[in-house]
C-alpha positions in Angstrom: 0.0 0.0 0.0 2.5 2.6 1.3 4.6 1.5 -2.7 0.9 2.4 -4.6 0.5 5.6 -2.7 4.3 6.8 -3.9 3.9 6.2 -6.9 0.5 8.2 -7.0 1.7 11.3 -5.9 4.8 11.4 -7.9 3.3 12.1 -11.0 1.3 15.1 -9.0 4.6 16.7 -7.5 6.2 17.1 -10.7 3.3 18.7 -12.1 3.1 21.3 -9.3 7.3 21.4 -10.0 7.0 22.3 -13.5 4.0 24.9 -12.7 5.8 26.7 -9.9 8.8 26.6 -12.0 6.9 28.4 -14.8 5.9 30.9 -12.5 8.8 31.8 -12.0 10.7 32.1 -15.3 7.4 34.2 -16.3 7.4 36.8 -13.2 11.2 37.1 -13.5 10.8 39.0 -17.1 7.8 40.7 -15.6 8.0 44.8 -14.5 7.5 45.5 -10.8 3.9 45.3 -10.4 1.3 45.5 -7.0 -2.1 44.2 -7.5 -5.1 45.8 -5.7 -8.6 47.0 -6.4 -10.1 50.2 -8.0 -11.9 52.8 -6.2 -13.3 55.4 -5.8 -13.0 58.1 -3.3 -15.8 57.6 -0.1 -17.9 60.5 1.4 -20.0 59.0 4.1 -23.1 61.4 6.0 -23.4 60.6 9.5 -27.1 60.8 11.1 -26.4 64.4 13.1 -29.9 63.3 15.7 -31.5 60.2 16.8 -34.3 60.3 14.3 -36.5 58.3 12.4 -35.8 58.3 8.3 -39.0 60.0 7.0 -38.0 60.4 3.0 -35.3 58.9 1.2 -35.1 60.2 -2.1 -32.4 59.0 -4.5 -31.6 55.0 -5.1 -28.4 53.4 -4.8 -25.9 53.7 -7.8 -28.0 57.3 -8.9 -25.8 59.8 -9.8 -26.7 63.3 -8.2 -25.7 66.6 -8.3 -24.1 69.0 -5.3 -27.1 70.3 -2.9 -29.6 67.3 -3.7 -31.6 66.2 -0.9 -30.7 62.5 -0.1 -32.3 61.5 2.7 -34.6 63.6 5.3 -35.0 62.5 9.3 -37.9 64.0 11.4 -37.4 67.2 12.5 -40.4 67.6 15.4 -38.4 67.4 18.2 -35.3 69.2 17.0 -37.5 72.2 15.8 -39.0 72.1 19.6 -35.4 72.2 21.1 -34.4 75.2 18.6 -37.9 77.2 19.7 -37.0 77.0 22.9 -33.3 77.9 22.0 -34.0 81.0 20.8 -36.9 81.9 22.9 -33.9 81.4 26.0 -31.9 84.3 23.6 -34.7 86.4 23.3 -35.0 86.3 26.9 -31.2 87.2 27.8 -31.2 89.7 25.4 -34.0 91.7 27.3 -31.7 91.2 30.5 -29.4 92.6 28.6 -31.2 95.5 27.6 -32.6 96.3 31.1 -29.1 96.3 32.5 -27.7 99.1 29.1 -31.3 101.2 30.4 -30.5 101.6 34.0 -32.8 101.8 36.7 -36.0 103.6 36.0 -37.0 107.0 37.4 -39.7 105.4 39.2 -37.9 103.2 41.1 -35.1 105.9 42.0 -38.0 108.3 43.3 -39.5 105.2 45.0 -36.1 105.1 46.7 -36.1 108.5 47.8 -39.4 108.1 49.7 -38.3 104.9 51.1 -35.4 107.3 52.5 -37.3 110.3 53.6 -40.0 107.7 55.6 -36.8 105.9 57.4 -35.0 109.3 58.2 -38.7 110.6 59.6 -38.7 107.3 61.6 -35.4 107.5 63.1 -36.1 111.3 64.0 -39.1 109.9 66.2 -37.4 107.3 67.5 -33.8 109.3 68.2 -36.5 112.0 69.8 -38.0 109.2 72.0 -35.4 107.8 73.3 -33.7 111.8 74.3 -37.0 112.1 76.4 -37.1 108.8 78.0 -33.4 109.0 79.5 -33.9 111.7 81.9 -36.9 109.6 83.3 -34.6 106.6 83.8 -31.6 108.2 85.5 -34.2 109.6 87.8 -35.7 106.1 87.9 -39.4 106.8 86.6 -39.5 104.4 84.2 -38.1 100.8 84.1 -34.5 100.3 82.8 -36.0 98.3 80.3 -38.2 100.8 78.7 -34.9 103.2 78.0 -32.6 100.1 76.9 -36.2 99.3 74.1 -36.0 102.9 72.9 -32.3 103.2 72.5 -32.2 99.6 70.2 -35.4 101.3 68.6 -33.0 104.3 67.8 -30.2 102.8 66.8 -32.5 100.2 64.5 -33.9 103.4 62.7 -30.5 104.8 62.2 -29.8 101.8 60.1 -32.6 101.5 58.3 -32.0 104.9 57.3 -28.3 104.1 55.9 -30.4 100.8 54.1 -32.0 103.5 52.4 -29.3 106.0 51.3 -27.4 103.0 50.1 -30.3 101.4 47.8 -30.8 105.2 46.6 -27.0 105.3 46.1 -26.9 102.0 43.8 -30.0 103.6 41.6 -28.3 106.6 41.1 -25.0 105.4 40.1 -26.8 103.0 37.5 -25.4 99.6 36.4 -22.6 98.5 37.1 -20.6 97.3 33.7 -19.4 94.3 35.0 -23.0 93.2 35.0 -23.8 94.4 31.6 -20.7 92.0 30.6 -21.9 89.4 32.2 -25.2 90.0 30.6 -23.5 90.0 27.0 -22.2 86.9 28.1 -25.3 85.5 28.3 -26.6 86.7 25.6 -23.7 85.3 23.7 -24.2 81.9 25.0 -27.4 81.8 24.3 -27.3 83.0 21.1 -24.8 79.8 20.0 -26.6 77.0 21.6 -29.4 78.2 19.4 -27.4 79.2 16.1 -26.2 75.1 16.8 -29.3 73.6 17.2 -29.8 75.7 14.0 -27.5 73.8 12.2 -28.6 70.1 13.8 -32.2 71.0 12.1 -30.4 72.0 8.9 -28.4 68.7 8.7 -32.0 66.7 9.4 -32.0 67.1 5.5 -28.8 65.3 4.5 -27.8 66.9 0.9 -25.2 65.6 -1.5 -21.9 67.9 -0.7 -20.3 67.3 -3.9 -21.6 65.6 -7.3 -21.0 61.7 -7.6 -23.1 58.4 -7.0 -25.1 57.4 -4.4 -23.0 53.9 -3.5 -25.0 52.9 -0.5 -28.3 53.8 1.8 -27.8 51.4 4.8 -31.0 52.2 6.7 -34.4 52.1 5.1 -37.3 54.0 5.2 -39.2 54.4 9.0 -35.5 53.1 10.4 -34.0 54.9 13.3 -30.3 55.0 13.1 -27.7 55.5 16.2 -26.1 59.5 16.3 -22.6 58.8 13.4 -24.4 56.0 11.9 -23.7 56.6 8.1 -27.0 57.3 6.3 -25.7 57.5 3.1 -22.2 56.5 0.9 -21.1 58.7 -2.0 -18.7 57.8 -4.3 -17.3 61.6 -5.6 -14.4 62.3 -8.0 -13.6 62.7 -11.6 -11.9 59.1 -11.9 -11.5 56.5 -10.1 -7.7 55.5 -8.6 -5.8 52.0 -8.0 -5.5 50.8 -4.6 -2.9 48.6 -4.9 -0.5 46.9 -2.3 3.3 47.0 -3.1 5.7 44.1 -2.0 8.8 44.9 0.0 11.6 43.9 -3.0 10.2 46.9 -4.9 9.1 49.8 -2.3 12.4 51.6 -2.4 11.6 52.6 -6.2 8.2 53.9 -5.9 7.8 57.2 -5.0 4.7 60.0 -4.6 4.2 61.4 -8.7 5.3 58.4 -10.1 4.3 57.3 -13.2 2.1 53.9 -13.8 0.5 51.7 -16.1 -2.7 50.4 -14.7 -4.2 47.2 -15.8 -8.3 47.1 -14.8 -9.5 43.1 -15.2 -11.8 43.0 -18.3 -10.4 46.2 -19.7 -8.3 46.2 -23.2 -4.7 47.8 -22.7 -3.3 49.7 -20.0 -4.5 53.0 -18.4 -2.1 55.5 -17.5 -1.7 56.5 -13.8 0.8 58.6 -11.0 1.1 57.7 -7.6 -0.4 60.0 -5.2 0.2 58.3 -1.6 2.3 55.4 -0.3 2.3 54.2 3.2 5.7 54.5 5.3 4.3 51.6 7.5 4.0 47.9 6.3 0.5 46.8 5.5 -0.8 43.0 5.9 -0.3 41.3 3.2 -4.1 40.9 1.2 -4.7 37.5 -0.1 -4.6 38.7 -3.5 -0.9 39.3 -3.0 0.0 35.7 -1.4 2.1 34.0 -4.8 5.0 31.8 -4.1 8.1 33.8 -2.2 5.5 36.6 -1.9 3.4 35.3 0.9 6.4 36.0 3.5 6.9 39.6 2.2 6.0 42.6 3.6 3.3 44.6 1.7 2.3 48.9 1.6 -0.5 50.4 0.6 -0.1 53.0 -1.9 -3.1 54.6 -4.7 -2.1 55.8 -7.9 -4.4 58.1 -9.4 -6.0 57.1 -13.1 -4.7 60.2 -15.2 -6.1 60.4 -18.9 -8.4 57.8 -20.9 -12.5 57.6 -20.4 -12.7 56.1 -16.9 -15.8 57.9 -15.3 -17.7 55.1 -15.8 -15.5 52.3 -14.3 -17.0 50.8 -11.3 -15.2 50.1 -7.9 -14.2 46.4 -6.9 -12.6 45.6 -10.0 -9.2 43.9 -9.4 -6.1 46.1 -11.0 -2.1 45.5 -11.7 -0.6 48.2 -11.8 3.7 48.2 -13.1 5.5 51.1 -11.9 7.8 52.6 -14.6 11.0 53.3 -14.0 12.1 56.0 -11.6 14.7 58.6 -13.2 15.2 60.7 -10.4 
């Protein structure tokens, strides 16, 4: 038995010899090349509110213009929130104005009578207490009764420098520390409302730039979490290669290099510059895992599609892309 299964798996071990060694000889007169995927470049709109979807109105794969309303969440109790927003500023900015006016006249002659009334009481009191001291040194009258009408005095006295003060602060108006605290206020008030402003605004989600409606994760009546991406656009005038480059060949690609870009299913090469390589190693994709190239290190890089009708590739097609030589 162990004589029959030799000789069975001979035959298949030289045929996986002879195939490797093929694929050798032929990537050894190949160009440096990275294989990846084509793209396109990804705007995603985040839900701004917890709010049911009430309108969606483009399809997937649509192609819309800059301003057009995607998708529209309800806006009851955001429009609540801003009402009461700016009803708050409204009410700071009649603080506000109250504190530039000043006190009234009223109030500053109400003052004034408050201050004639305690000086008229203190006068009483001051004049029945200088009467009721003779009669207590002589001792006509209790102790008692003179130590009553002097607090009484005093108590009126102090009332009466209540008074002058209060008539003081009124006369000297407001102070402008508390008109800049009221501008503060104001301020603050004026913001939260201006933001809530801009949370009702983004209830409507509208296409920022022009390109194709890629994805609508939630549907109709659905209530997404606050960052959840509503929509996927796919913006740009072409598409790029996002490719992964192997270690042997990093050192000779560089940013603005030029590229020939293979697209699978696509007749001839498209011509192409690199626009961003990674400093940092990558993990090797699958794609990328031939022969001695599965223990290599791999980086991402894109190389933009310069040239050629390519509007109207789609994303997810597999690319090779060979660098040309670097004369710098």
């Amino acid at each position: 038995m162990n004589d029959t299964t030799s000789n069975s798996t001979t035959p298949h071990k030289a045929w996986m010899a002879v195939v490797c060694a093929a694929l050798l000889a032929g990537c050894g007169n190949e160009p440096p090349q990275a294989l990846g995927t084509l793209e396109w470049d990804r705007i995603a709109l985040p839900a701004t509110a917890p709010e049911r979807i009430v309108s969606i109105d483009v399809r997937e794969g649509q192609t819309v213009k800059a301003g057009t309303r995607l998708v529209q969440l309800e806006v009851t109790r955001t429009q609540a929130e801003l009402t009461a927003l700016q009803a708050q500023a409204r009410q700071a900015g009649d603080v506000l104005a109250e504190l530039q006016a000043g006190p009234r006249s009223e109030d500053i002659a109400q003052a004034r009578a408050n201050l004639a009334a305690a000086q008229a009481e203190a006068v009483d009191a001051r004049t029945f207490y200088t009467r009721l001291q003779p009669l207590g040194r002589q001792q006509l009258v209790a102790a008692s009764d003179v130590d009553r009408a002097r607090a009484a005095a005093h108590n009126a006295e102090a009332q009466v420098r209540a008074a002058q003060a209060v008539l003081l602060e009124l006369e000297h108006g407001t102070r402008i520390e508390q008109i800049a605290q009221g501008e503060s206020a104001l301020a603050a008030a004026q913001a939260q409302a201006a933001s809530q402003q801009v949370t009702l605004q983004k209830l409507d989600l509208v296409a920022p730039r022009s390109g194709v409606v890629d994805s609508l994760p939630y549907r109709l009546g659905d209530q997404a979490p606050v960052g959840a991406p509503l929509a996927i656009m796919l913006v740009g005038d072409a598409p790029y290669a996002r490719v992964y480059v192997p270690e042997p060949i990093r050192a000779g690609v560089r940013v603005g290099q030029s590229a020939r870009v293979f697209v699978d299913g696509r007749d001839g090469p498209l011509q192409g510059k690199v626009r961003m390589i990674r400093n940092e190693a990558s993990f090797t994709p699958y794609y990328a895992l031939i022969g001695k190239d599965a223990a290599r290190l791999s980086y991402l890089a894109e190389v933009e599609l310069v040239g050629g009708k390519t509007a109207n590739l789609p994303a997810g097609l597999p690319v090779r892309v060979e660098f040309e030589a670097d004369t710098q």
